[in-house]
C-alpha positions as CSV (number, residue, x, y, z in Angstrom):
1,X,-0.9,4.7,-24.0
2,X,2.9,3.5,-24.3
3,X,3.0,5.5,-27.4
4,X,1.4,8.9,-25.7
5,X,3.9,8.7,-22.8
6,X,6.7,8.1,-25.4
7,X,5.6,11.4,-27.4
8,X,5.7,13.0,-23.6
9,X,8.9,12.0,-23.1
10,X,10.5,13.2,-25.9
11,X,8.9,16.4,-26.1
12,X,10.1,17.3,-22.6
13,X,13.6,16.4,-23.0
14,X,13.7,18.5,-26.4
15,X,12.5,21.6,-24.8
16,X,14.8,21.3,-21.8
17,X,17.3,21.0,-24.3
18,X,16.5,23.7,-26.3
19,X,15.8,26.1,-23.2
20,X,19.7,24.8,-22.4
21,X,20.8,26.0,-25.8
22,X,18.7,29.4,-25.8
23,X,20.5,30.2,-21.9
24,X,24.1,29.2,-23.3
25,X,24.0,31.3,-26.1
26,X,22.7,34.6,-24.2
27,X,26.1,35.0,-22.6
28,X,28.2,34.4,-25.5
29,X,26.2,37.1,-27.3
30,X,26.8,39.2,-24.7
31,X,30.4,38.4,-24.7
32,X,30.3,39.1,-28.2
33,X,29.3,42.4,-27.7
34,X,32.0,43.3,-25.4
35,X,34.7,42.5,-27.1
36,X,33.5,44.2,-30.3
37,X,33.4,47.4,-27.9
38,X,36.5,46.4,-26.5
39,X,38.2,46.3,-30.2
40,X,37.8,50.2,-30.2
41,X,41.2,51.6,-29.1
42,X,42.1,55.2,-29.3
43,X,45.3,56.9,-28.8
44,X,45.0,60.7,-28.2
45,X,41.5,60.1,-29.8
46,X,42.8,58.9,-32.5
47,X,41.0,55.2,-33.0
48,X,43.1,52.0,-34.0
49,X,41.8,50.2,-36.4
50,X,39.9,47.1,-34.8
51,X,41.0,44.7,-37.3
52,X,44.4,45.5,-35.5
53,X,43.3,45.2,-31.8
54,X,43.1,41.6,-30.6
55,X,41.1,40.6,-27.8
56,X,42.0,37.6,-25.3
57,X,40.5,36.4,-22.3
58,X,38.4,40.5,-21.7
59,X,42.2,42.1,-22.4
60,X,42.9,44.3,-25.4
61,X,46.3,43.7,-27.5
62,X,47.5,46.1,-29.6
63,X,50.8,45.0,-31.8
64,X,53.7,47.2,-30.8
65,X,54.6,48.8,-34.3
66,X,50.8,49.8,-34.6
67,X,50.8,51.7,-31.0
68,X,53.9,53.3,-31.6
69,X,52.8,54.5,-35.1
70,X,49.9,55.9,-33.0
71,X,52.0,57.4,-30.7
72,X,54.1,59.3,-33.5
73,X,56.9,57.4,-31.6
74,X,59.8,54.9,-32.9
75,X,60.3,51.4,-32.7
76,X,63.6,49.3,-31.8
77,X,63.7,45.5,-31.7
78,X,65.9,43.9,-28.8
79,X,66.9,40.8,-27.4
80,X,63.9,39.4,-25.6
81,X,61.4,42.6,-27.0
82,X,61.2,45.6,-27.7
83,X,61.9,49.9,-27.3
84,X,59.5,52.3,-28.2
85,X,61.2,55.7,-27.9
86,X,59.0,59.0,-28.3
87,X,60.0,62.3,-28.4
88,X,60.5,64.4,-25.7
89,X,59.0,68.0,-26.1
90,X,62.1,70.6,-26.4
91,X,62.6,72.8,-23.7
92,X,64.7,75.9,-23.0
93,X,65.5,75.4,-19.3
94,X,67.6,78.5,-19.2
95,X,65.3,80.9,-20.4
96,X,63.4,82.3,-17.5
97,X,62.4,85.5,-18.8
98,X,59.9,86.0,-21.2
99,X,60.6,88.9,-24.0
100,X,59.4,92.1,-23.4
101,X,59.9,94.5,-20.9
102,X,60.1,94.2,-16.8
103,X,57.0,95.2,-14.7
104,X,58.6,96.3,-11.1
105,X,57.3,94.0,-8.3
106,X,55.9,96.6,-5.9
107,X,54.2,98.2,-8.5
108,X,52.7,94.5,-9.0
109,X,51.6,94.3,-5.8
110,X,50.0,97.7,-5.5
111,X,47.5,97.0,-8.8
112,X,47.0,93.2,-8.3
113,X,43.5,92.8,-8.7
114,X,42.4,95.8,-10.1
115,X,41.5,94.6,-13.8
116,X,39.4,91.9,-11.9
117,X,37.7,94.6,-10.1
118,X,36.8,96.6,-13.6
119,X,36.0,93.5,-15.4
120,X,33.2,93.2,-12.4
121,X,32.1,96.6,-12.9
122,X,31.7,96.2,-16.5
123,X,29.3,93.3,-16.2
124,X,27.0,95.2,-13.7
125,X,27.3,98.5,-16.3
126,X,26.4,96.4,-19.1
127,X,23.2,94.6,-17.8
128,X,22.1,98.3,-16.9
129,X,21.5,97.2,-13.2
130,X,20.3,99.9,-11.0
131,X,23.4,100.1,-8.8
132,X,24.7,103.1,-7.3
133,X,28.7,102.5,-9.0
134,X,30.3,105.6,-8.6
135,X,32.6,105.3,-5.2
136,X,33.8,102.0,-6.5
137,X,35.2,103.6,-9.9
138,X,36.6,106.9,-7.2
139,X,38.4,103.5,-5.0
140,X,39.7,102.2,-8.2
141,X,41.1,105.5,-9.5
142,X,42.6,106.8,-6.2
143,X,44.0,102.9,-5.6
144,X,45.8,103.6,-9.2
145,X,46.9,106.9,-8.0
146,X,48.6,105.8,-5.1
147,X,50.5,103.0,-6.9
148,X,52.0,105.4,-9.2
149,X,54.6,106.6,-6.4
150,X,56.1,103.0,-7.3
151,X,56.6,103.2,-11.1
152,X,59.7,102.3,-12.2
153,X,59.4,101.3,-15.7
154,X,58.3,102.1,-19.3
155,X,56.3,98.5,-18.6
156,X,55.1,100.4,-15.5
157,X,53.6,103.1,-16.3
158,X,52.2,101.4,-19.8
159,X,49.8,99.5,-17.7
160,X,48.9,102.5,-15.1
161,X,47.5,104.2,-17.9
162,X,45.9,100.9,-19.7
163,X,44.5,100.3,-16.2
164,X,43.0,104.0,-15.7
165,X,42.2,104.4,-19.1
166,X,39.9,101.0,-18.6
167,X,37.9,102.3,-15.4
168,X,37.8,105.9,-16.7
169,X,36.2,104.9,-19.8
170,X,33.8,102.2,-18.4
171,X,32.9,104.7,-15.5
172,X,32.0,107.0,-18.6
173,X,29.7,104.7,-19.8
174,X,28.1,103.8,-16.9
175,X,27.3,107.9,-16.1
176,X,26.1,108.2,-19.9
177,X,23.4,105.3,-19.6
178,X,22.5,106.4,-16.0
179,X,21.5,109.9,-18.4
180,X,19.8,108.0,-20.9
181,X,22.1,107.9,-23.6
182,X,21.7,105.2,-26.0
183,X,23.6,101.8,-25.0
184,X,25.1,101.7,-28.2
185,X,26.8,105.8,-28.2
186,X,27.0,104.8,-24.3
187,X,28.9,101.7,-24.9
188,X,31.4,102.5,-27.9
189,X,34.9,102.0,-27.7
190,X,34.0,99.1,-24.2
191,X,35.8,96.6,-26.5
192,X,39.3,98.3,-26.5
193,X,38.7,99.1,-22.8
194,X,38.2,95.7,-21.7
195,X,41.4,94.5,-24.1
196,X,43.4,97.0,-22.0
197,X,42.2,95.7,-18.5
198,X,42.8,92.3,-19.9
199,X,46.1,92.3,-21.0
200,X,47.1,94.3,-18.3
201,X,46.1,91.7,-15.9
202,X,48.1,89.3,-17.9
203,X,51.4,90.9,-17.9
204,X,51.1,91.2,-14.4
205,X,50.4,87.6,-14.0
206,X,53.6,87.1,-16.2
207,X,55.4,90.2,-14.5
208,X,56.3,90.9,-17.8
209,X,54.9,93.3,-20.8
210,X,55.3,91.9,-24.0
211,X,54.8,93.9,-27.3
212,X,51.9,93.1,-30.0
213,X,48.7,93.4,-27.7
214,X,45.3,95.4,-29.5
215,X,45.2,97.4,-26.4
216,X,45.3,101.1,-28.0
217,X,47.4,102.6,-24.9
218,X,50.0,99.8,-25.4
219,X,50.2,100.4,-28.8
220,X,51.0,103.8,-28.7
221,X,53.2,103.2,-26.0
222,X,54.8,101.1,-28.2
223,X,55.1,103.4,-30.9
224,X,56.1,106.2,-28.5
225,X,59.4,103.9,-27.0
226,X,59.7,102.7,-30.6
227,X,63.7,103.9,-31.9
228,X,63.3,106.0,-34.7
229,X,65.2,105.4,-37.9
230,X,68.6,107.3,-38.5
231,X,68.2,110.2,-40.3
232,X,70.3,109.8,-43.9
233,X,72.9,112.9,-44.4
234,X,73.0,114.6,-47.7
């Protein structure tokens, strides 16, 4: 009997034991875990290697040399520490103008929003929908028309025509499939359209036209305002 009880005992205290032992380790595995993920360090998602991250009490520590390395930036030992010094970006603070040539505020104001408007049109023509589109193109037009009373530059009166050229040849399109004709004769030359109404829109976000877009009226604008070379004298 002494013997059984004895056998009792013992097995009970080993299993409390080892139910202690199984519980303590639990966490530490989990902590474990964490600060593996928490060696993973990344610096403009760039990782630092994790045999170089140090983790102490949940906080990451990354040696100075190391993050500055990371950082493309400079190091500069000093009494009590440390400098790290980066590089600040470069910056013309002067130059407020971009190159290329002027776009007159009113004449701004008067097409604001009309590349938006044929950009609209053009994704209602090219689904085919069923909408009757024709007095929007006629309010675009006579909306260009009107603004043409307040062109002032070369930069000016580029865009007016990129800008009609745009609506007139989407509004073609749009009368051509209404007729039946093939989306593909319908829709040729809708790339270079949209590039006009696109960069038009951005040199009035700018205020400014700037030379080198694929937009075929700008180019032979370009080429038009272009100086011609001397002519040599025998």
């Amino acid at each position: 009997m002494r013997w059984t009880l004895k056998w009792s005992v013992i097995f009970c205290v080993t299993s409390f034991v080892l139910t202690g032992i199984g519980a303590a380790q639990q966490p530490r595995a989990h902590e474990s875990a964490s600060a593996a993920a928490r060696k993973h360090v990344f610096v403009d998602g760039k990782p630092i290697p994790a045999d170089q991250v140090i983790v102490k009490d949940g906080v990451s520590y990354v040696d100075a040399s190391v993050l500055a390395q990371a950082l493309g930036a400079s190091v500069r030992p000093e009494e009590g520490g440390v400098i790290i010094h980066t590089e600040k970006a470069t910056c013309d603070c002067n130059k407020t103008q971009l190159e290329g040539q002027r776009i007159s505020e009113q004449f701004r104001s008067d097409v604001a929003g009309v590349a938006d408007e044929i950009e609209s049109l053009r994704a209602v023509v090219l689904k085919k929908e069923k909408v009757a589109l024709g007095p929007r193109f006629d309010a675009i037009d006579r909306k260009l028309t009107l603004s043409t009373v307040h062109v002032q530059t070369d930069a000016d009166m580029a865009v007016y025509y990129a800008l009609s050229y745009a609506n007139n040849s989407l509004a073609i399109t749009y009368y051509k499939q209404s007729r039946g004709v093939p989306a593909e004769d319908a829709q040729r030359n809708q790339l270079d359209s949209m590039m006009c109404a696109m960069e038009s829109k951005f040199a009035l976000m700018k205020g400014v036209l700037v030379p080198g877009g694929s937009c075929s009226v700008f180019k032979r604008m370009e080429a038009q305002l272009a100086p011609k070379p001397a002519e040599r004298s025998e």
